[in-house]
PLY file of the C-alpha trace (Angstrom):
ply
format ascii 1.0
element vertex 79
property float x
property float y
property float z
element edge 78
property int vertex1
property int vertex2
end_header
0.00 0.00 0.00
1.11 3.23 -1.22
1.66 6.24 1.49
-0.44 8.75 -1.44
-3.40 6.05 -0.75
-3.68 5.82 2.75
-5.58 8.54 5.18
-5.43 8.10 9.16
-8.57 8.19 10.56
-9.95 7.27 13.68
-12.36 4.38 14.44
-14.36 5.37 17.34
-15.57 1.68 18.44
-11.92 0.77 19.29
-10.06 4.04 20.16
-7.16 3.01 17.63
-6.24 4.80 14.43
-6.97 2.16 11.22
-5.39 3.33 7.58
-8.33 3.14 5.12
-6.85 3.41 1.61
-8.54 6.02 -0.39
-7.34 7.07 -3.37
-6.41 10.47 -3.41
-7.73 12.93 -6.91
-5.60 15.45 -7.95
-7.11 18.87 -7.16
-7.08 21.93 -9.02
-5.11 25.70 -7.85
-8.76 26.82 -7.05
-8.98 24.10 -3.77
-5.33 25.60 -2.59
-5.92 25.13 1.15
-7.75 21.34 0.43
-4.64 20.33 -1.44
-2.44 21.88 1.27
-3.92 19.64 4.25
-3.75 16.70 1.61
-0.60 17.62 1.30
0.06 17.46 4.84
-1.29 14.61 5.89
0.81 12.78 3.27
3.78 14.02 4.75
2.82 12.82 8.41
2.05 9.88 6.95
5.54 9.48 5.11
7.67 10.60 8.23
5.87 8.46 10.42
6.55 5.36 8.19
10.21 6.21 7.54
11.52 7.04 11.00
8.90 4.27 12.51
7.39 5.99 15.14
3.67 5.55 16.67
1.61 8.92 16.77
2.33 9.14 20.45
6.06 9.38 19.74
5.14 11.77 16.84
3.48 14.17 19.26
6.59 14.10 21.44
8.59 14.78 18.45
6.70 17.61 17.93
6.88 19.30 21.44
10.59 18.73 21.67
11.61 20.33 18.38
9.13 23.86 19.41
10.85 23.67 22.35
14.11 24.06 20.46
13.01 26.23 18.10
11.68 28.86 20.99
14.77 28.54 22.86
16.90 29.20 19.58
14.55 32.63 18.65
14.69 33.69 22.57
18.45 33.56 22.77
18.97 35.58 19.71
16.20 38.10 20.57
17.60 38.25 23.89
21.07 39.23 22.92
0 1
1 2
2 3
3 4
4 5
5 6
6 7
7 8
8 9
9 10
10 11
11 12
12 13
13 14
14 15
15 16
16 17
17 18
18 19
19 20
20 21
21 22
22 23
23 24
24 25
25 26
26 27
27 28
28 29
29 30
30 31
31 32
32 33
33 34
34 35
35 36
36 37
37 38
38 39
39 40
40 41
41 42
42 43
43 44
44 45
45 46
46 47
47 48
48 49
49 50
50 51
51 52
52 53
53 54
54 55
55 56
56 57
57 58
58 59
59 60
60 61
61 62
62 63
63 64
64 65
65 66
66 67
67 68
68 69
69 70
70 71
71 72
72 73
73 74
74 75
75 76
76 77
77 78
């Protein structure tokens, strides 16, 4: 299964996340902020599969590397 076919959604009987494969359409310059989540969510997808992390670790990912990037902008507003 391709990452372009898969979207995570959640299944609400189990509290787990399931891929359904969808396929996804090409969409035209006049659905800009559509094709930009699409976009995004194809990326997740991607980096989750390639560095093999669950969407907890993902999260934690996350946290660490705005933690970073505030204490990199406060040290050089601060000086």
């Amino acid at each position: 299964m391709e990452i372009d076919q898969v979207i995570m959604t959640s299944n609400y009987s189990k509290d787990k996340y399931v891929r359904i494969p969808v396929p996804l359409k090409r969409q035209s310059k006049k659905y800009g902020l559509i094709n930009l989540v699409t976009q995004h969510k194809r990326f997740i997808a991607w980096y989750k599969l390639k560095l093999g992390l669950s969407d907890y670790a993902l999260l934690w990912l996350c946290f660490f590397k705005g933690v970073l990037i505030g204490l990199i902008i406060e040290k050089l507003i601060a000086n």
